[in-house]
ROPAZA-488371 format. One record per residue (C-alpha): residue in one letter; x, y, z. Coordinates in steps of 0.2 Angstrom, whole numbers, plus 2048, in hexadecimal, padded with zeros to 3 digits. Example, Ala and Ser with C-alpha at 12.3 -4.5 7.8 and 13.67 -1.06 7.14 Angstrom:
A83E7EA827;S8447FB824;
END
This chain:
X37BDF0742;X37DDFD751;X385E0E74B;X38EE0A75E;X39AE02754;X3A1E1374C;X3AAE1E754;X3A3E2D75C;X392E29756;X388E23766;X379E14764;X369E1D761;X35BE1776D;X34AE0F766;X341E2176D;X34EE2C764;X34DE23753;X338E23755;X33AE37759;X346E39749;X33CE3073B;X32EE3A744;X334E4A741;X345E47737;X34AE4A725;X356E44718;X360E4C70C;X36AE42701;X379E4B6F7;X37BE486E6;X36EE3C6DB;X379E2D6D5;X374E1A6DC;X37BE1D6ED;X36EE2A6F1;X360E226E9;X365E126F1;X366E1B703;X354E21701;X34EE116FE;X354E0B70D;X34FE18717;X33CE15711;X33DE0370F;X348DFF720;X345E0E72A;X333E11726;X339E25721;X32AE2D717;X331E33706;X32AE42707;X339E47715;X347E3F70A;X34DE4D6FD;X35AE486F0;X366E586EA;X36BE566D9;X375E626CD;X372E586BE;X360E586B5;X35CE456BA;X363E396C9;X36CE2C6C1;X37EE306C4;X38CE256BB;X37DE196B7;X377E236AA;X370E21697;X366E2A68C;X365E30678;X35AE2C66A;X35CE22659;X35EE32651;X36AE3B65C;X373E2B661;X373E21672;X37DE2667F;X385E1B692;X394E22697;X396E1069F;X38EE016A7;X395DFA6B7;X397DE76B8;X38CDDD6C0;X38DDCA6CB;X386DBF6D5;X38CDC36E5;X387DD56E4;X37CDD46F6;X378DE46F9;X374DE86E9;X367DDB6E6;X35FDDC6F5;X35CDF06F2;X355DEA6E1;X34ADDC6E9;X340DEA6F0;X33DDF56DF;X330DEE6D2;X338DEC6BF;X330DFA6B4;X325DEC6AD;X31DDE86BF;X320DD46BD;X32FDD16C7;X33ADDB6D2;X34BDE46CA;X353DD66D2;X34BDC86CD;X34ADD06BC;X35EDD16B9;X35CDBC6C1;X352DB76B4;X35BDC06A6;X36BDBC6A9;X365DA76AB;X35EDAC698;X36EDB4695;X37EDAE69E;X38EDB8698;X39BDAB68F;X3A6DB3686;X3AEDAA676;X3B9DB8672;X3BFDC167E;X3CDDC6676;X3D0DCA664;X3DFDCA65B;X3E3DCD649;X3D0DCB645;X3CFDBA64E;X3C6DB865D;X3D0DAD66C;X3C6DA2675;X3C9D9F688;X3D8DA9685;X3E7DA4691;X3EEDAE6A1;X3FFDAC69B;X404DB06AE;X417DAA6B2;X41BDA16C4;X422DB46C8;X410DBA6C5;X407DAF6CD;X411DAF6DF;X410DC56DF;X3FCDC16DB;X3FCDB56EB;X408DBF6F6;X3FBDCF6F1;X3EBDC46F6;X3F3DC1707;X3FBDD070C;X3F2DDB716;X3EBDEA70E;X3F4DF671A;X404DF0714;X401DF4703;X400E09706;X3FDE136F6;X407E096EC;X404E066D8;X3FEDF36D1;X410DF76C9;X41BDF76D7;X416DE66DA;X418DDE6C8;X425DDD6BC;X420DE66AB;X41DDD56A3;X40DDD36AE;X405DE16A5;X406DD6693;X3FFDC869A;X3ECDC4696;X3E7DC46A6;X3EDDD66A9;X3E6DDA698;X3D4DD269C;X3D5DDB6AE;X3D9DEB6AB;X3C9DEA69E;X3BCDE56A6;X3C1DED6B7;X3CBDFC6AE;X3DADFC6B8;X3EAE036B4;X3FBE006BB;X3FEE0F6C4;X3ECE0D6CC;X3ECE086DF;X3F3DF76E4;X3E9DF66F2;X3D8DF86E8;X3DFDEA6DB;X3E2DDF6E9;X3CFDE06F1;X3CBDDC6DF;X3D4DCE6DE;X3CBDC76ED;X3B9DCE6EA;X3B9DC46D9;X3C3DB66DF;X3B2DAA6DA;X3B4DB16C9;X3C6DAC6C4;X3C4D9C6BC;X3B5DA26B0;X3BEDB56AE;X3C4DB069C;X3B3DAE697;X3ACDBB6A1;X3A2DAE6AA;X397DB26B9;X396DC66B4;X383DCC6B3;X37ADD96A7;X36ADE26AA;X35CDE069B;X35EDF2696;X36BDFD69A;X36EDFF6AC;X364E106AC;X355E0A6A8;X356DF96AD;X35DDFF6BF;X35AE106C4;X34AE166BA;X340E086C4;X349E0D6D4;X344E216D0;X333E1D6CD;X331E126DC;X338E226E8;X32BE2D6DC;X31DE226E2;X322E246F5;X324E356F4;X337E3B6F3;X33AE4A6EE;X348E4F6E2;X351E5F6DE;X357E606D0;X364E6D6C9;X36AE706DA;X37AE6F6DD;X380E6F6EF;X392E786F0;X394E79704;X38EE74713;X38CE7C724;X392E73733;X38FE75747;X39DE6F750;X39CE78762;X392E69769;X399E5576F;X395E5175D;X396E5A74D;X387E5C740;X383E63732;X377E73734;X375E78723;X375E7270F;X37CE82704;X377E7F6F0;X374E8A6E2;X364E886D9;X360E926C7;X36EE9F6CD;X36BEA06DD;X372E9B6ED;X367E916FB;X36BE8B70D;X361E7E711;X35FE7D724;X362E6B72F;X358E6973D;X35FE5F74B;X356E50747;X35DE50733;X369E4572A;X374E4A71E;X37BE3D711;X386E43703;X38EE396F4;X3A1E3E6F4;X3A8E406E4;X3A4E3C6D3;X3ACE306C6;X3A1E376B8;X3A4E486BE;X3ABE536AC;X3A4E476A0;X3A5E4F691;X39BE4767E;X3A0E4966D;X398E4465D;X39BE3964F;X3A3E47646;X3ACE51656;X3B7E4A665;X3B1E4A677;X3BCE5967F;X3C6E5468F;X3BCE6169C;X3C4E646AD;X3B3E6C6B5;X3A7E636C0;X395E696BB;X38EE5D6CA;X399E676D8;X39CE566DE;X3B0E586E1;X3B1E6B6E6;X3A4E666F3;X3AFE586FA;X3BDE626FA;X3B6E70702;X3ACE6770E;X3BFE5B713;X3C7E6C716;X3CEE6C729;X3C6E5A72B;X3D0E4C728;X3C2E4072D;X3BAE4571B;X3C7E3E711;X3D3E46706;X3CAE496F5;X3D9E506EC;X3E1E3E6EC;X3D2E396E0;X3CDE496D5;X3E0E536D3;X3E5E446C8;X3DBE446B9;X3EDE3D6AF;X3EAE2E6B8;X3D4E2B6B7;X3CFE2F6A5;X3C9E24699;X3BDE2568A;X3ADE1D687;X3A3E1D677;X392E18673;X38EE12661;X37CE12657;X37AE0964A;X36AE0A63C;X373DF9632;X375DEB638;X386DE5630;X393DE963D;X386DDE64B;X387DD063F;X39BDD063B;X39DDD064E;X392DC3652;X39ADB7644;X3ACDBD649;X3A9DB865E;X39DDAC65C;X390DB566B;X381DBB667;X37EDCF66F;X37CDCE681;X385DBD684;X396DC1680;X39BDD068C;X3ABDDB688;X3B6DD7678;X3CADE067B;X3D3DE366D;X3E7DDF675;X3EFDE6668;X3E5DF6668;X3EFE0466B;X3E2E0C677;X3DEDFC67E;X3CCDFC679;X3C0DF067A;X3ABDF1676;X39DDE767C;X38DDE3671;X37FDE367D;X370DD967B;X362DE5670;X359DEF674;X364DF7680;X359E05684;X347E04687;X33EE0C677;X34DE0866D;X346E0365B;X348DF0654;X351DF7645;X360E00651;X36DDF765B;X37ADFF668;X38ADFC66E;X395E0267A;X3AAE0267B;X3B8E0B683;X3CBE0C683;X3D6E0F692;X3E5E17687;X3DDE28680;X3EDE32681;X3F5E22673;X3F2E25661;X3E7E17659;X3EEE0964D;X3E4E0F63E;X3DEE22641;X3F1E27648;X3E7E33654;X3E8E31669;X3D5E2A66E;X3D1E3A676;X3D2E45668;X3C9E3965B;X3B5E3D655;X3ABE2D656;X3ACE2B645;X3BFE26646;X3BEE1E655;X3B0E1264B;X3C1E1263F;X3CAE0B64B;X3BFDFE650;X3BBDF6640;X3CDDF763C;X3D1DEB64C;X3C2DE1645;X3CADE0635;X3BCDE962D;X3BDDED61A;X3AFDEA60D;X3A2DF2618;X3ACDFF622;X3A5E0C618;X394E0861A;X396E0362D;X39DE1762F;X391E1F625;X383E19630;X38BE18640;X386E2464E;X395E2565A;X398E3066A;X3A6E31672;X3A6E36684;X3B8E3A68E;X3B6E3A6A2;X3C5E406AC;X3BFE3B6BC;X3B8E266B7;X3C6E1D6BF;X3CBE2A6CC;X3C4E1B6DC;X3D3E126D7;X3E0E1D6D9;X3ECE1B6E5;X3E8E206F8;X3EEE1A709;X3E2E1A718;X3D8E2771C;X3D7E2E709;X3C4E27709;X3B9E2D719;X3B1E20720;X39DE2071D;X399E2772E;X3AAE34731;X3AFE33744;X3A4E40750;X398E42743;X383E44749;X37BE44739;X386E4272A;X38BE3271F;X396E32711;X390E25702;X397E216F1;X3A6E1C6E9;X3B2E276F5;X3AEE21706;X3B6E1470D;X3AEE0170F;X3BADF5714;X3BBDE270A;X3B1DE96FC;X3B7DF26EB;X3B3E036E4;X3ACE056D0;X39FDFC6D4;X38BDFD6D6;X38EDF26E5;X39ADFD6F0;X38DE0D6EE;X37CE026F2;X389DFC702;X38DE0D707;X37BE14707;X377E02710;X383E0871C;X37FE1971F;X36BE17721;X36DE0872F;X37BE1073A;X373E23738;X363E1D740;X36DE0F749;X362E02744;X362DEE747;X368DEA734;X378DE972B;X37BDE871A;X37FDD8712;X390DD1715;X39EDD4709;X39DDC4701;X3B1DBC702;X3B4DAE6F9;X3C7DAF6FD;X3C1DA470C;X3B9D99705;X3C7D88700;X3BDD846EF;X3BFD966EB;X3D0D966EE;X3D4D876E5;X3CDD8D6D6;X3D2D9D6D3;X3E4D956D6;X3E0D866CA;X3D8D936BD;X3E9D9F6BE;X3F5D906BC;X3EDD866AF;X3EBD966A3;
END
């Protein structure tokens, strides 16, 4: 791909691009996938010697949102684990390059042969009243299915910021469909119309297996270690270097020349304020945003406590930096709405194995073949999935993990009468086992569980509603040397919340920045495809 084909950014000549890998550094803002993704990149595809790659991160370890840590003792903890498929390109042919912790395969072709040992088919989707519902039914009416087509063929542009609401009558939203949609993607109905509508596209090969959650992917582990531990330690070994605890909070520009760059990196470190200074042959890629941002834990016997401050720096950097420049984006649209983006997750460690086996005899799936079990008439709307064990590396035989969240945390619970956000762990294990019609053993079940909730006001702020321009592109217009990756910049075709979009936008960033002969992957678009089509139409009608 030739950077010619963004605006204001000129082709970079073969002698130029030899002089800035020459001489050049990187410095990659903010430590989540997209970073550590981009500095792969730049070493395996650019030939950039780690040692002038430098990742800035506030947080004590790179990870970002792909996080997950904790000890039997103390309880397990992953705020979440993004959902994984086949057509995932860019993804996997990052991950084809970085060698499984074990050294016998690479990540890719580790989460291949897992998931051919594993496949995800679901027997209880959904659970109602205690019984499990296999292949449960769409239950979409004609009026449904002709605003889900007239959606999937209008052009985006059309749609401005409108809601998923404004487009759907309020029996859409009791519909199965709706209820196994919003769950494994976690929309809501005020979220943007646009982003559902790329969705429905993007996954269009999924629809006829999407009651059984056919076709979705798991890592071995938890994607922490499974995904970004072998990745770290494959940067480690080529020399990148990493700050850690060093938050950046502003950045210095020069804009008195044909094109703007940026000439410095201002951070605070252990209290005290730094500028780092970029040369004229530097690059400068920052992750916008953060969904994770705020993310506050509680215990088993204390609720997580909503938390409006962003520790990372991640939004007030955005915002700063957008001040004045429209071709930044507007960051406001995604973090000033915190009403509209918070959900809670909880992890759950367990010392006995009862609760394991009553949910494996109720769905019928073994741990790590089922995928996500919703609970439709849970007032918070929560749902859990029972991973395969060990889900963390070290994890003992003798301990299994699971993981849930609910998307109503301001409703008060069927059971514990108490909204999901103000419940300790213990009551939302309460809750749980009262959906799972839970009685002889609940005692015990509580007594041992480990359970820690986590409430994050920023997790579903990507899907808010925007109109065009919100999201800066990856290379902002009359830019030298800067690239915006992540979850906030704009790539057309493909859809945000996922591990995909930020691999993409660091793809994107290191090929056009040193204007090399590469392109990422192509959005794969099965909406062209005729069989496709016929399928996901069959699939929606028949159920």
């Amino acid at each position: 791909m030739n950077n010619s084909a963004y605006p204001g950014v000129p082709p970079v000549t073969d002698q130029a691009r030899g002089e800035a890998l020459a001489s050049g550094h990187f410095y990659l803002v903010g430590g989540g996938i997209a970073s550590l993704a981009a500095a792969a990149f730049l070493i395996r595809d650019a030939n950039m010697p780690g040692c002038r790659i430098t990742i800035l991160e506030a947080l004590d370890k790179p990870g970002g949102s792909l996080d997950g840590a904790g000890t039997p003792q103390e309880g397990y903890v992953v705020r979440g684990g993004r959902m994984l498929e086949s057509k995932y390109l860019c993804t996997y042919d990052l991950f084809d390059s970085i060698p499984a912790l074990d050294g016998r395969s690479s990540v890719t072709k580790e989460i291949f042969e897992w998931n051919e040992t594993i496949r995800t088919s679901s027997k209880a989707r959904l659970v109602r009243n205690g019984r499990r519902e296999d292949t449960p039914p769409y239950g979409l009416a004609d009026t449904h299915l002709l605003t889900l087509g007239r959606l999937s063929l209008e052009p985006e542009a059309l749609l401005g910021d409108s809601r998923i609401s404004d487009h759907f009558e309020p029996d859409f939203f009791e519909t199965n469909f709706w209820i196994m949609w919003c769950t494994t993607f976690a929309f809501q109905p005020w979220h943007c119309a646009a982003e559902f509508r790329r969705y429905l596209l993007r996954f269009a090969h999924m629809t006829p297996g999407f009651n059984q959650l056919h076709g979705i992917m798991r890592t071995v582990y938890n994607q922490y270690d499974s995904m970004v531990r072998p990745l770290r330690k494959w940067l480690d070994e080529h020399g990148v270097r990493f700050r850690t605890g060093t938050r950046v909070v502003d950045l210095r520009f020069d804009e008195s020349g044909a094109l703007n760059r940026v000439a410095g990196i201002v951070c605070e470190h252990e209290n005290r304020r730094i500028e780092i200074t970029v040369s004229e042959p530097d690059k400068v890629i920052v992750t916008l945003g953060s969904m994770t941002a705020g993310s506050s834990l509680g215990g088993t016997n204390r609720p997580a406590v909503l938390n409006h401050d962003d520790s990372s720096g991640a939004w007030a950097l955005w915002k700063t930096i957008a001040a004045g420049r429209t071709e930044f984006g507007h960051p406001s649209v995604f973090a000033d709405h915190v009403d509209e983006s918070t959900w809670l997750s909880f992890t759950a460690t367990l010392h006995d194995p009862t609760l394991f086996s009553q949910i494996r005899d109720l769905t019928g799936n073994v741990p790590g073949e089922g995928g996500l079990i919703t609970f439709p008439q849970s007032n918070w709307l929560a749902s859990i999935v029972l991973p395969h064990q060990p889900h963390f590396i070290g994890q003992p035989k003798d301990v299994e993990v699971f993981w849930g969240y609910g998307l109503f945390v301001d409703r008060p619970g069927n059971f514990v009468g108490k909204p999901m956000a103000e419940c300790t762990g213990r009551e939302i294990m309460t809750e749980l086992l009262g959906h799972l019609h839970v009685q002889a053993e609940a005692s015990r079940i509580l007594d041992d569980a480990i359970c820690i909730p986590c409430l994050m006001p920023f997790i579903t702020s990507q899907f808010l509603r925007r109109r065009h321009g919100d999201r800066p592109h990856v290379i902002p217009e009359g830019w030298a040397n800067l690239a915006f990756v992540g979850q906030f910049c704009e790539l057309p075709n493909d859809v945000v919340f996922t591990v995909e979009y930020s691999v993409r936008s660091a793809q994107t960033a290191v090929y056009t920045l040193l204007g090399l002969n590469r392109s990422a992957p192509a959005v794969y678009k099965g909406q062209h495809d005729p069989r496709v089509v016929y399928g996901a139409a069959s699939a929606l009608r028949s159920h």
